[in-house]
C-alpha positions as CSV (number, residue, x, y, z in Angstrom):
1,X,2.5,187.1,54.4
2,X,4.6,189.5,52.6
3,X,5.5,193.1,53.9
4,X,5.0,196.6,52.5
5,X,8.9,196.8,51.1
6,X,8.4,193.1,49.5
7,X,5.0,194.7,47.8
8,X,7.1,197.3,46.1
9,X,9.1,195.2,45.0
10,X,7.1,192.8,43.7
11,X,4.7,195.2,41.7
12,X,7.9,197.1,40.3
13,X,8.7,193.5,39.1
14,X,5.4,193.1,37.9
15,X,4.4,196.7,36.3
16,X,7.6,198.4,35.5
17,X,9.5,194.9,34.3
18,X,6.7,193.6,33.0
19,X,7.0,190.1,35.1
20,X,3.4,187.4,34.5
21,X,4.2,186.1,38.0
22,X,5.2,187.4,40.9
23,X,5.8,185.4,44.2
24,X,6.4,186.3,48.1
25,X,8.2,184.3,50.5
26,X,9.2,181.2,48.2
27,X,10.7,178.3,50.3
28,X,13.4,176.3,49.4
29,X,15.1,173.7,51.8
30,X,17.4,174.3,54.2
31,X,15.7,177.0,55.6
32,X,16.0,178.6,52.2
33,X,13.4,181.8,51.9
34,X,13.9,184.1,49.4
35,X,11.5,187.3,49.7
36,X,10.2,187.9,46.2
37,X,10.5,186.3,42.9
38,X,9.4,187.3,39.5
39,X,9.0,185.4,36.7
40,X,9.4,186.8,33.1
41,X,7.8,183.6,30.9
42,X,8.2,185.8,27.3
43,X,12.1,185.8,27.9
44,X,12.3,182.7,30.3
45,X,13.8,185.3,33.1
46,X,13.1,185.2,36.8
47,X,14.4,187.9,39.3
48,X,15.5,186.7,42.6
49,X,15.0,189.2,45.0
50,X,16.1,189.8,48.1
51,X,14.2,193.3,50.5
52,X,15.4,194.7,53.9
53,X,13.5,197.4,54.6
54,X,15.3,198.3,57.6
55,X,14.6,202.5,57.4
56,X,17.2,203.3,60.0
57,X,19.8,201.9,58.1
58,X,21.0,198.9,56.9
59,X,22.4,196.4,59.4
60,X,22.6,193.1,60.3
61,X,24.5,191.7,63.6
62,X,26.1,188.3,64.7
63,X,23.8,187.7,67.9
64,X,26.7,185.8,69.3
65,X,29.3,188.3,68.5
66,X,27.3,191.5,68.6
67,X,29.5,192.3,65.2
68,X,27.9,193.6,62.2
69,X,27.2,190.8,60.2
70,X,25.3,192.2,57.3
71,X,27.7,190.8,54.2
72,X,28.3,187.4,55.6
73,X,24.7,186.9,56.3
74,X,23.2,188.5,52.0
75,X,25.9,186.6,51.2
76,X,25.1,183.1,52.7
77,X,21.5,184.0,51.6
78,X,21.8,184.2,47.8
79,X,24.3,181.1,47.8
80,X,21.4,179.4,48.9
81,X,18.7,181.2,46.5
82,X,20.9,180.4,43.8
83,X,20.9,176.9,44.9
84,X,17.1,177.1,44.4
85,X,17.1,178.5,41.6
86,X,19.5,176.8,40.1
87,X,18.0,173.4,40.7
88,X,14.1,174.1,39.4
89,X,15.1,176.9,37.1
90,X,18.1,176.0,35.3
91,X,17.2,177.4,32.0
92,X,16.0,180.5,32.7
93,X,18.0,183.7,33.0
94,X,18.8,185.1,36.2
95,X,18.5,188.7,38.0
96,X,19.8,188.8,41.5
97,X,18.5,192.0,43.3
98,X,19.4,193.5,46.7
99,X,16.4,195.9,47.7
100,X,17.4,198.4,51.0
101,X,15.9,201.4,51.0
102,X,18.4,203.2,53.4
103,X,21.7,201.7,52.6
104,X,24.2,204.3,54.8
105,X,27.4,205.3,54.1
106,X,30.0,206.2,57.2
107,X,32.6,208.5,58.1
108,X,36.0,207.9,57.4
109,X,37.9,205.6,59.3
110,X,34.3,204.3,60.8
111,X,34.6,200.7,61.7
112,X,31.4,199.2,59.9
113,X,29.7,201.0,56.4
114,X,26.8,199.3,55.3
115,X,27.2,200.4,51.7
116,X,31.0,198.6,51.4
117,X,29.3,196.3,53.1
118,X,26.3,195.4,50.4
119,X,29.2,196.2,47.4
120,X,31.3,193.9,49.2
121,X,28.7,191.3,48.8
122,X,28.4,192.4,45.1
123,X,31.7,191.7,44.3
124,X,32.2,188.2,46.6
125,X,29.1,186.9,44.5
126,X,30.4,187.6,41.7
127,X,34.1,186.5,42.1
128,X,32.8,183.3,44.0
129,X,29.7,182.7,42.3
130,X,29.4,184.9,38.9
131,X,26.1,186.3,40.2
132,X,25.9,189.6,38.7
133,X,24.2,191.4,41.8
134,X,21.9,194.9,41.1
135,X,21.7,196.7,44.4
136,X,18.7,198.9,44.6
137,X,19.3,201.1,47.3
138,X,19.2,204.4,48.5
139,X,18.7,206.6,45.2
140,X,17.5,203.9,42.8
141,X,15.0,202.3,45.4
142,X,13.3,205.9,45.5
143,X,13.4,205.6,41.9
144,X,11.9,202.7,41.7
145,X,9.0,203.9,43.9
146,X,8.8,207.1,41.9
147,X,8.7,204.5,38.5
148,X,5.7,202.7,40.3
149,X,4.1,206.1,41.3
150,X,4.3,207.3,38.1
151,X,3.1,204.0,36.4
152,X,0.4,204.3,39.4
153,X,-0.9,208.0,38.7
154,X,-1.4,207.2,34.9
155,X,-4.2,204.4,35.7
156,X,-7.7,205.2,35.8
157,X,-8.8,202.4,37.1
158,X,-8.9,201.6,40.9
159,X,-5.5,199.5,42.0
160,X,-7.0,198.7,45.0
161,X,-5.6,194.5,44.5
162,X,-2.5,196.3,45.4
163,X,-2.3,199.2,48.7
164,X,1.0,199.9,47.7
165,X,0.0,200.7,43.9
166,X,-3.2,202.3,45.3
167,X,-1.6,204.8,47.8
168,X,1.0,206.0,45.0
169,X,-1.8,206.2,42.3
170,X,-3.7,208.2,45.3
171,X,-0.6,210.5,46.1
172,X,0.4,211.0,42.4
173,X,-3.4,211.9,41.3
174,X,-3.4,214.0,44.7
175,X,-0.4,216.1,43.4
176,X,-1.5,216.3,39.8
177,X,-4.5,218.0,41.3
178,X,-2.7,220.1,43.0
179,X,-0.7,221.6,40.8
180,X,-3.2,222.2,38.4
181,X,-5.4,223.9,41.3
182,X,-2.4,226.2,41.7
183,X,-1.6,226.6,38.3
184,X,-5.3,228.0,37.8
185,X,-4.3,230.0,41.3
186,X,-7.4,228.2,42.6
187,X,-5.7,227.4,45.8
């Protein structure tokens, strides 16, 4: 079962990419999960995405250590997504995506900063690994909600297969309305 953050990105994969199949929770071996894939069949491209929807900020710890462990542990993940992809993929191009919606940043001289630590993992991916990671975070996961919202409130048709896609085509008709309503200063 996938959650709400894997659902928006999924359905931005699907409506605002334009992916035919979208996937949750695909296993691999080894323990190998990676939370949403989309397929591209027109241009043979899958996106290999990975979502921590963790709203109070970004951070993983070393249960041993109690050290912030957030790089090491994206980092051993999409070694072993590309692994997978690699293997039953292999010519098809690839988009590696980080999804966080609150990625923050920390004071000077802080000992841990969860948005070094996700760039960090950008660039070890690509040094080690030529992986060529998007991070959508912070700013651009909003406005990826606000491209699916938008997409959303221009349907007509009930979305309802999706309750992500349904709420935003809910809360962008609900706002239309709105503004018209005051526009016509029948509020």
């Amino acid at each position: 079962m996938h959650n709400v953050a894997e659902e928006i990105t999924g359905e931005w994969l699907r409506y605002i990419k334009g992916c035919n199949f979208v996937e949750y929770n695909v296993k691999g071996p080894h323990q190998t999960e990676i939370d949403v894939i989309g397929l591209k069949m027109a241009e043979n491209t899958i996106y290999v995405c990975e979502v921590a929807a963790h709203v109070q900020g970004l951070q993983y710890v070393n249960t041993k250590t109690s050290q912030p462990n957030t790089a090491n542990k994206f980092i051993q993940k999409f070694k072993k997504d590309k692994d997978y992809i690699d293997k039953h993929f292999p010519h098809f191009k690839k988009n590696y995506m980080l999804w966080s919606p609150v990625v923050k940043v920390s004071r000077t001289g802080a000992k841990y900063n969860a948005l070094q630590a996700v760039k960090d993992v950008q660039l070890q991916l690509q040094r080690e690994l030529q992986i060529q990671l998007e991070l959508v975070v912070n700013e651009h996961y909003l406005a990826a909600i606000n491209q699916l919202k938008e997409y959303a409130s221009n349907i007509s048709y009930d979305l309802s297969k999706s309750a992500v896609l349904r709420y935003l085509q809910i809360e962008g008709c609900l706002q239309k309305h709105v503004s018209k309503l005051k526009e016509e200063n029948k509020l």
